[in-house]
C-alpha positions in Angstrom: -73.7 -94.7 -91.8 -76.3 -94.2 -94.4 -75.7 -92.4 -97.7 -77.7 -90.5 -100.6 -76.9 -89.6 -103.9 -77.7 -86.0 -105.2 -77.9 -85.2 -108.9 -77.6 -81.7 -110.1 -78.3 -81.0 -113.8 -76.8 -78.0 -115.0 -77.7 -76.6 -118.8 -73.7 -77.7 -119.0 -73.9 -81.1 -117.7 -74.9 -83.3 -114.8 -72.9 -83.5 -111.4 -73.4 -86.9 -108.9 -72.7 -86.8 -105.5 -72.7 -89.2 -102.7 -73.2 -87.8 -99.6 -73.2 -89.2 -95.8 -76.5 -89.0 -93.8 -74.5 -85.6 -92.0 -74.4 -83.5 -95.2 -70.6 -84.6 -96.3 -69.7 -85.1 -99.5 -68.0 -88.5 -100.1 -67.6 -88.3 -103.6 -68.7 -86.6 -107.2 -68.7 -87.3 -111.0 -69.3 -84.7 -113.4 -70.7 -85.5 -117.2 -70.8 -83.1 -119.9 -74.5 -82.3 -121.9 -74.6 -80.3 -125.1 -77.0 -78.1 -126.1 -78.2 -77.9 -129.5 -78.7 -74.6 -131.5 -80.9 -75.3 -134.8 -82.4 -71.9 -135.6 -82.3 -68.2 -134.6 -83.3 -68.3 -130.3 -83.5 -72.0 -129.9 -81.7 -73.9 -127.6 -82.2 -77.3 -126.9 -80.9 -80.3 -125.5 -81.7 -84.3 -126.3 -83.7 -85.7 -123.0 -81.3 -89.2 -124.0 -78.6 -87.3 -123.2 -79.4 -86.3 -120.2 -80.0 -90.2 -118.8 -77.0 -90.9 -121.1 -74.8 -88.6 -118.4 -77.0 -90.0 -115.7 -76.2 -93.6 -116.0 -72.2 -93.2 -116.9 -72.0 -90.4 -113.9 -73.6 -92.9 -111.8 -71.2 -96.0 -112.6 -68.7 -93.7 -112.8 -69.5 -92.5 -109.3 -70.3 -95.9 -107.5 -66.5 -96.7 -108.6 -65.1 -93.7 -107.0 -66.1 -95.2 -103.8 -66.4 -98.5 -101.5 -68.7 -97.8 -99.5 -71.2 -100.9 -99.4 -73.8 -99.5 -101.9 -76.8 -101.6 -99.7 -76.2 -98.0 -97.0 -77.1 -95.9 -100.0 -81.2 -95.2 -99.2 -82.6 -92.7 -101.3 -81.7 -89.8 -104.1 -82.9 -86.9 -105.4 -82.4 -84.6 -108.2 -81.8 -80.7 -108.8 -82.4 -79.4 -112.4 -82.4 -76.6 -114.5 -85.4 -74.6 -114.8 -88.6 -74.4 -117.6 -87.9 -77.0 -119.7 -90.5 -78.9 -121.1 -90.6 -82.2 -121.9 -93.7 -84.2 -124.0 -94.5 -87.7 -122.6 -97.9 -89.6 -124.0 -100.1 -91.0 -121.9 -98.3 -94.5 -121.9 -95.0 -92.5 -121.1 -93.2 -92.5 -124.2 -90.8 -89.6 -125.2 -92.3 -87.8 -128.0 -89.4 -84.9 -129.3 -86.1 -86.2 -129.2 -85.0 -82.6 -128.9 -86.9 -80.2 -126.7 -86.5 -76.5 -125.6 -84.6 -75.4 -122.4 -84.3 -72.8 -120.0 -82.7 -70.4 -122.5 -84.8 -71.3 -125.5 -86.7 -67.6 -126.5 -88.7 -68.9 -129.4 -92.0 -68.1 -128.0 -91.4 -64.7 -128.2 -94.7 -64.7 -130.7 -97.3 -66.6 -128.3 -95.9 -64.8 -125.0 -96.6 -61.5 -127.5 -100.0 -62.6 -128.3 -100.9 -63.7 -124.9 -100.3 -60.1 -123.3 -102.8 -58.7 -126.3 -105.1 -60.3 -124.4 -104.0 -60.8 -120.8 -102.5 -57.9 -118.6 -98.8 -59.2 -118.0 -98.2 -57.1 -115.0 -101.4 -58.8 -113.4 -99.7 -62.2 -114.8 -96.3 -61.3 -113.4 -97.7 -60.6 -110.1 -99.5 -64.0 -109.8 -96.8 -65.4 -110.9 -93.5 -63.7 -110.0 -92.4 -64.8 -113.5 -89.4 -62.1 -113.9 -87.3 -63.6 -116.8 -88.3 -62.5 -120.3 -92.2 -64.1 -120.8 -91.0 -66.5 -123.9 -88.5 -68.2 -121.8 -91.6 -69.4 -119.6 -92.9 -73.3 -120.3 -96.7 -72.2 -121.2 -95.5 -70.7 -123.8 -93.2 -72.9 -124.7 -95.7 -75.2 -124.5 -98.1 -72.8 -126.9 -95.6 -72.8 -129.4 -95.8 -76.6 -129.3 -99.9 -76.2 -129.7 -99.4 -73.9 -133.0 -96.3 -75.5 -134.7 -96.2 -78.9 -133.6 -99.5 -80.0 -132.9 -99.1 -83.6 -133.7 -96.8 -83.0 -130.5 -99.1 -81.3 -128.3 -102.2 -83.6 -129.4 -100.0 -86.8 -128.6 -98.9 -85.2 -125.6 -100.3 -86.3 -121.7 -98.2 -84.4 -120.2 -95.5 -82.1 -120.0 -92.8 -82.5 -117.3 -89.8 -80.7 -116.4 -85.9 -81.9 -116.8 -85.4 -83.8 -113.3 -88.9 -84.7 -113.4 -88.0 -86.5 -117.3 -85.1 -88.5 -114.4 -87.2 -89.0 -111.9 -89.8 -91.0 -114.3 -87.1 -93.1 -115.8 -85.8 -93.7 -112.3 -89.9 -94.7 -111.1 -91.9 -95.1 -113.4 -93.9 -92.0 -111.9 -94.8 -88.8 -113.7 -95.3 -86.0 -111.7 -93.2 -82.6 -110.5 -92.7 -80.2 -107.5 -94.1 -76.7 -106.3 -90.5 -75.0 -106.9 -90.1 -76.4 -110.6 -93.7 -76.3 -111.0 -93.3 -72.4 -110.3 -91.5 -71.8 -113.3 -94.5 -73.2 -115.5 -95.9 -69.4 -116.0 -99.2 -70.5 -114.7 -98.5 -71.3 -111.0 -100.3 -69.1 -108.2 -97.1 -68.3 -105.8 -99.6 -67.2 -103.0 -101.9 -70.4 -103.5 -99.3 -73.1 -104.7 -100.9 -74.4 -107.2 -102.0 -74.3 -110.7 -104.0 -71.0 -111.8 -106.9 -73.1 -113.7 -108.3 -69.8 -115.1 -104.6 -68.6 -116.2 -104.1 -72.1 -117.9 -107.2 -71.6 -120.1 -106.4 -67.4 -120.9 -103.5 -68.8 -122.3 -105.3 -71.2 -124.3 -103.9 -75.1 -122.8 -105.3 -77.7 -122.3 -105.2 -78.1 -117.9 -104.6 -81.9 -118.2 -101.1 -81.6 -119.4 -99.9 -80.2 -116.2 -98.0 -83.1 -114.0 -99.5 -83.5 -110.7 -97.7 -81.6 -107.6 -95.3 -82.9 -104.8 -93.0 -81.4 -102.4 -89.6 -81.1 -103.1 -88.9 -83.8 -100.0 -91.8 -86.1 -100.7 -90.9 -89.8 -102.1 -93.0 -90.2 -105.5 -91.5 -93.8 -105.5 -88.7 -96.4 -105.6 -86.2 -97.2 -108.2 -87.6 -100.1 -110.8 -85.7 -103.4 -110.4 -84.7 -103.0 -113.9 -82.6 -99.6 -113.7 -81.1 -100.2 -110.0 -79.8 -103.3 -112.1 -78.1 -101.2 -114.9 -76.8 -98.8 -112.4 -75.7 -101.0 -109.4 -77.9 -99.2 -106.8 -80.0 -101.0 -104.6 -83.3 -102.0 -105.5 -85.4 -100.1 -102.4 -83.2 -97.2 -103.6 -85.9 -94.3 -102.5 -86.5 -91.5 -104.9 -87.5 -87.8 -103.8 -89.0 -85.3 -105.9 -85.7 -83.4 -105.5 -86.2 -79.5 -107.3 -85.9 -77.0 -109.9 -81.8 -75.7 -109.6 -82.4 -72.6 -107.8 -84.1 -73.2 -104.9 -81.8 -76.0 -104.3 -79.0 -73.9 -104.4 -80.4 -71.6 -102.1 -81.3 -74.1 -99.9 -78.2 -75.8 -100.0 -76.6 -72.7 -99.5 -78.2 -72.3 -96.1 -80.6 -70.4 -97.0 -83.9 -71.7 -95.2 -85.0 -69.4 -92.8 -86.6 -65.6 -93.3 -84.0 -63.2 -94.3 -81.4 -65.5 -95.4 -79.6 -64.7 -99.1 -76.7 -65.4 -100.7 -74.8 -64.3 -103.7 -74.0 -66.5 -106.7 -70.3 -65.5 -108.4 -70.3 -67.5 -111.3 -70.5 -67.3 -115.3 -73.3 -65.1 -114.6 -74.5 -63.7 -111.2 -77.2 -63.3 -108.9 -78.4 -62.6 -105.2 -80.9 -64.4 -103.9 -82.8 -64.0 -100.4 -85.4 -66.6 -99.0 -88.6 -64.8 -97.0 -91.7 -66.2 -96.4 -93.3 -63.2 -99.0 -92.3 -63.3 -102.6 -90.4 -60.5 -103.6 -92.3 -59.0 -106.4 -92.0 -55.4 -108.4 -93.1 -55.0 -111.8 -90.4 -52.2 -112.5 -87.4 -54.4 -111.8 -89.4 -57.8 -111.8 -87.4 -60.0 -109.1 -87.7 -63.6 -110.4 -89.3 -65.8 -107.9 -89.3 -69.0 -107.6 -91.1 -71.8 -104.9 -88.8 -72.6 -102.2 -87.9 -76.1 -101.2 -89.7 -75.9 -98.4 -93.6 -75.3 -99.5 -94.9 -71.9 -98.7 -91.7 -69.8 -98.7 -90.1 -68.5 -101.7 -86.8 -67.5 -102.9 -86.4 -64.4 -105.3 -83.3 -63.2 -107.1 -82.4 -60.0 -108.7 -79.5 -61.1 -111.5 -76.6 -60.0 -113.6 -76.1 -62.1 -117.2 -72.0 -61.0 -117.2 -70.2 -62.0 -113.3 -67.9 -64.0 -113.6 -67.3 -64.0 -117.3 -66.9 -59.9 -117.4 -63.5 -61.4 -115.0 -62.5 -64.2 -117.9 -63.2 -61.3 -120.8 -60.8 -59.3 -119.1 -58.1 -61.5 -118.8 -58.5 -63.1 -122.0 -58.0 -59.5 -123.7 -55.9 -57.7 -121.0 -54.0 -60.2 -119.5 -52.8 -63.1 -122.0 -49.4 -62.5 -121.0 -50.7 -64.1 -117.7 -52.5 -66.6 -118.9 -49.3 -67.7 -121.0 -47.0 -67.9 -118.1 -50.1 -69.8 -116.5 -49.9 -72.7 -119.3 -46.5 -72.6 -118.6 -46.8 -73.8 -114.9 -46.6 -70.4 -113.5 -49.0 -68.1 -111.0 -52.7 -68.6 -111.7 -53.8 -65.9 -114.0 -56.3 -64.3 -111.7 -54.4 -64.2 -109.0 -51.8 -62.1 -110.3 -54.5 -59.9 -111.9 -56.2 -59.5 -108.2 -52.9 -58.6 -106.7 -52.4 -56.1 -109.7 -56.1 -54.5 -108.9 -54.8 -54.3 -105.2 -52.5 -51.8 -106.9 -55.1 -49.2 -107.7 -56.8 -46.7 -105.8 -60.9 -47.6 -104.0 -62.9 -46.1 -107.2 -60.1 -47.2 -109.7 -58.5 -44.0 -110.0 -62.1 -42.5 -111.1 -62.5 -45.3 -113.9 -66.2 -47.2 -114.1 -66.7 -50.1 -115.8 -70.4 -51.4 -116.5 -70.9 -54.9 -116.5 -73.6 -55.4 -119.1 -71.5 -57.5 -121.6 -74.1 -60.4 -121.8 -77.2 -57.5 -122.3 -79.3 -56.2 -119.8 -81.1 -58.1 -117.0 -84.4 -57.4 -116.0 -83.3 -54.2 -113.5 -82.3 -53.0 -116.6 -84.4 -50.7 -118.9 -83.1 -52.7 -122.2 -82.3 -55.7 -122.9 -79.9 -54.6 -125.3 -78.0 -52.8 -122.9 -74.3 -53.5 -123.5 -70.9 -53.1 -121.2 -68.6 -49.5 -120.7 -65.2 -48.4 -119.6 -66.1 -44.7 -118.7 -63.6 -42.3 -117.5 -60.4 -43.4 -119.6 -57.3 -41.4 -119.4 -54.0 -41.5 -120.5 -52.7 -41.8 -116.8 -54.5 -45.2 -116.3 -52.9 -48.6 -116.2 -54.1 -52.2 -116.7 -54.4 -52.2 -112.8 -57.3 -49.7 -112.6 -58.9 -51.7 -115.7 -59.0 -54.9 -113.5 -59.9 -52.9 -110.3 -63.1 -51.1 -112.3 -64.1 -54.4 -113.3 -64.2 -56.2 -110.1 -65.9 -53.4 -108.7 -68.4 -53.1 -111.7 -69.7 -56.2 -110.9 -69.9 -55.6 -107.3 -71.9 -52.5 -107.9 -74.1 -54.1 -110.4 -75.0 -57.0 -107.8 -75.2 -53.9 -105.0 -78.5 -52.4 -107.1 -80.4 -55.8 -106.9 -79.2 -56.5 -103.6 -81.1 -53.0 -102.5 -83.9 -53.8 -104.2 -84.3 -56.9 -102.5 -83.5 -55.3 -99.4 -86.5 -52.7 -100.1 -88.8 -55.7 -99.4 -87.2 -58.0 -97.3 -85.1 -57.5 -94.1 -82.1 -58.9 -94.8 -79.6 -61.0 -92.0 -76.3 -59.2 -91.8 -74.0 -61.8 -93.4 -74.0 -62.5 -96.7 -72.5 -66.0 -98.2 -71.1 -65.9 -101.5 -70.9 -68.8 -103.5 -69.5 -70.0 -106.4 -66.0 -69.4 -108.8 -65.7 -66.3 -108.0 -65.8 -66.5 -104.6 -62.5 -67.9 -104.4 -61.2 -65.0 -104.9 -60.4 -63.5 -101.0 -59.7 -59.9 -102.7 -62.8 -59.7 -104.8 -64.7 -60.9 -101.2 -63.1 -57.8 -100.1 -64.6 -55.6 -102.7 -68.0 -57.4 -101.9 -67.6 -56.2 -98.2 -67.0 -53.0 -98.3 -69.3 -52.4 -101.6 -72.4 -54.3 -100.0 -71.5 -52.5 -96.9 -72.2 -56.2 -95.3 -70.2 -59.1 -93.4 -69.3 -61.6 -96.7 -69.1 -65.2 -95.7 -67.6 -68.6 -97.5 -68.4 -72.0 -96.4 -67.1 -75.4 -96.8 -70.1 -75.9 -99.1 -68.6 -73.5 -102.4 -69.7 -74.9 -105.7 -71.8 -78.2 -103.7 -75.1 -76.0 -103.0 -76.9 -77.2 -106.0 -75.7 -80.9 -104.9 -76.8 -80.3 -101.1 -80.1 -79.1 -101.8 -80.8 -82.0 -103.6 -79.4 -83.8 -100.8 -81.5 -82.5 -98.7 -84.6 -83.7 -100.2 -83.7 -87.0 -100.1 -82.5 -87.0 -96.8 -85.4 -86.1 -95.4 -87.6 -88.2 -97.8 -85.7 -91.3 -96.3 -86.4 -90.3 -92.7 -82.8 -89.4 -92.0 -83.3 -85.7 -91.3 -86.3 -83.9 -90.2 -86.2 -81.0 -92.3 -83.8 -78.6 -93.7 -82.3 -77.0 -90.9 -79.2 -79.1 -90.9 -78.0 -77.1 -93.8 -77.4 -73.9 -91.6 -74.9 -75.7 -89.9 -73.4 -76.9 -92.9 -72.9 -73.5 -94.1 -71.0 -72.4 -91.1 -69.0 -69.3 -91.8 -65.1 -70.7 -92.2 -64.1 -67.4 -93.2 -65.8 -63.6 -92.3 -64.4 -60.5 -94.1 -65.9 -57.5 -92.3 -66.2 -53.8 -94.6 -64.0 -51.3 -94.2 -65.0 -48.7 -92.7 -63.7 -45.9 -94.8 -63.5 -47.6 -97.9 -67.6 -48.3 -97.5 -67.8 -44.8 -97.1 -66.5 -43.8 -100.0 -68.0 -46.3 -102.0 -71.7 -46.0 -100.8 -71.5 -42.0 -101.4 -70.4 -40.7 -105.2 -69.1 -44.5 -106.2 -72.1 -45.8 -106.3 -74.4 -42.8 -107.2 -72.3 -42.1 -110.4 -72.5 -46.0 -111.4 -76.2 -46.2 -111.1 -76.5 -43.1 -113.2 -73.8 -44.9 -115.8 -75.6 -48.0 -115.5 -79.0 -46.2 -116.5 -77.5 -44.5 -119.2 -76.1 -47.6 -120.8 -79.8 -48.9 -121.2 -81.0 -45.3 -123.3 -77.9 -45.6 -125.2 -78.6 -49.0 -126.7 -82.4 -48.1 -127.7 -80.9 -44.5 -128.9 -82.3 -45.1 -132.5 -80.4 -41.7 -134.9 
């Protein structure tokens, strides 16, 4: 039996997995990261931390485990998305704090860029649908104008796995999913948009050069499979940017294929061989795994913590008999919200508590319990908010399914999806067949795996991870209850949900 491991770097910390050559998970470690907040919008983590967590998950992992670690081949790593990370030319670190996904500072060069650059014509090249500032050119920009002794110094600029993957090898370089989160990647062409590069006013040489996600860029230096008690013709794939390896790892490798996230905050994303691009709703796209398809994703920023707001504020009573070794919270609260009526006795509840996404007309959209009464109880609450977020994920999911022809199952992955009464919802709300998996929370991991499965020759391509995500558990809409929510349900939520967006730009 032969074994990889898969990293997955979160923004919250770093997961290690050991897997056997059939896609099984042997064993995990997970390692906390922090993030940094020094001024208004930044957000930033220390790149020392993040081979800090990689080295003690690692240890930690290898003594979880006897299997001989000579069987262990190759490893790859997933990571979170536009980050930018400075390395000179004789690949030294130069910022010992650098921006992250999150990190909106740039608002000012992304503003000044579109003075001068049509951004519809740049998010259609792109399929760059988060907010512009959050993208690394910019990032990068910023760099150029407030840290130019940075910039200057700087060969190139690489992305959070691809910081691993050069202390792993030596070698600098990234992949076409991470590399499509760089805000000057051509989706279409795969590559780098030279002209875009210099519109924007960088320099093209910083860019790292491009690999697939499944290609080796090299093996491990004798020096750091020493420190980490790997084996020294350890292989290491380029691995990718978090999101196509959760949709990868979630199955998702053919034409048609999506899933929906359920955690913190939530998403659906489908894999096609077209991007999915609209400049009204701007899908974000980003490079599958597998070079030349693409998976886009329409999003929510409040899933799975609108559910933890509410029982934190409604239901600490349940929490408290929780502590004290009783029911889990949430599962008395989803037995409560079985209590109440399909529609929630006619209460809504919009889940914009984290702001609007970009389906919404505002960013500054916020959150609403509409259609309060004296006759309702804390059970409609709960119901209104389970069903909130299922309508809120049911607009992107016909947006996406404007472009794409979706399969009929839907897999829903993580926290969340736990939850066999929320599945339920999900059902009859998407009007679709909702799927789990004996994958859950280990797509991020498994699309890592992937990559360096195939990089060491053990699998061919990704198809293996269909059968891993073989449906363990189908929940099939009802009928009526569909009916009822595809007709004034969800017409009076969209309308709610719009109105929520005019409301927070409503200037008296």
């Amino acid at each position: 039996m032969k074994y990889v491991i898969a990293y997955d770097m979160g923004t919250g910390g770093l997961k290690s997995s050991i897997f056997d050559e059939n896609g099984v998970s042997v064993t995990s470690s997970f390692k906390q990261c922090e993030t940094y907040y020094p001024a208004q919008d930044f957000r930033e983590q220390k790149p020392e931390e993040w081979w800090d967590t990689f080295v003690a998950g690692t240890k930690e992992l290898l003594s979880k485990t006897t299997i001989n670690t000579k069987d262990i081949v190759a490893a790859a790593c997933s990571g979170h998305s536009l980050g930018i990370v400075p390395m000179s030319k004789d690949g030294q670190l130069l910022a010992d704090f650098v921006p992250i996904w999150s990190d909106a500072r740039a608002s000012k060069q992304a503003n000044e860029v579109f003075s001068r650059l049509d951004e519809k014509d740049w998010y259609l090249k792109t399929g760059n649908g988060f907010p512009a500032s959050l993208y690394s050119a910019f990032k990068i920009l910023w760099y150029k104008e407030n840290k130019p002794e940075i910039y200057n110094a700087a060969d190139k600029f690489i992305g959070t796995k691809d910081f691993l993957n050069y202390r792993l090898t030596g070698v600098i370089g990234t992949d076409y999913s991470y590399a499509s989160g760089s805000g000057v990647y051509d989706l279409i062409k795969c590559e780098y948009d030279q002209d875009l590069i210099k519109k924007i006013g960088l320099n093209p040489g910083i860019y790292p050069e491009l690999y697939e996600s499944s290609d080796v860029i090299g093996t491990i230096k004798s020096d750091v499979a020493r420190e980490l008690g790997l084996p020294e013709n350890l292989l290491i794939a380029a691995g990718g940017v978090d999101n196509s390896c959760m949709a990868a790892g979630a199955g998702c490798v053919e034409d048609g294929t999506a899933y929906t996230s359920l955690g913190t905050s939530s998403w659906i994303a489908v894999t096609s061989n077209k991007p999915v691009l609209n400049y009204e709703t701007k899908p974000y796209v980003f490079g599958h795994l597998i070079k030349g398809m693409y998976t886009s994703a329409l999003s929510i920023f409040s899933g799975g913590n609108t559910y933890r707001w509410v029982r934190e504020t409604f239901c600490r009573d349940f929490v408290e008999k929780e502590k004290a070794g009783g029911e889990d919270a949430y599962k008395i609260m989803d037995a409560l919200a079985a209590q109440s009526t399909v529609g929630a006795n006619g209460l809504f509840f919009v889940p914009t508590l984290a702001g609007g996404a970009s389906m919404d007309k505002s960013p500054n959209a916020r959150g609403s319990i509409t259609g309060l009464d004296l006759g309702h109880t804390r059970s409609d609450i709960i119901r209104a908010t389970l069903e909130g977020v299922c309508l809120g994920l049911r607009v992107a999911l016909d947006e996406l399914r404007s472009n794409v022809k979706l399969q009929d199952q839907m897999l829903i992955v993580g926290g969340g999806s736990k939850s066999p009464y929320w599945r339920q919802l999900f059902a009859d709300i998407y009007g679709m067949q909702i799927t789990e998996s004996i994958v859950g929370e280990n797509a991020g991991s498994l699309g890592a795996m992937a990559c360096a499965a195939i990089g060491a020759g053990i699998w061919k391509d990704f198809k293996p991870l269909v059968g891993l995500n073989k449906p363990i558990n189908t929940l099939y809409p009802n009928e009526e209850n569909k009916t009822i929510y595809n007709g004034r349900i969800y017409k009076k939520f969209c309308k709610l949900n719009s109105y929520m967006s005019e409301f927070a730009e409503y200037n008296p």
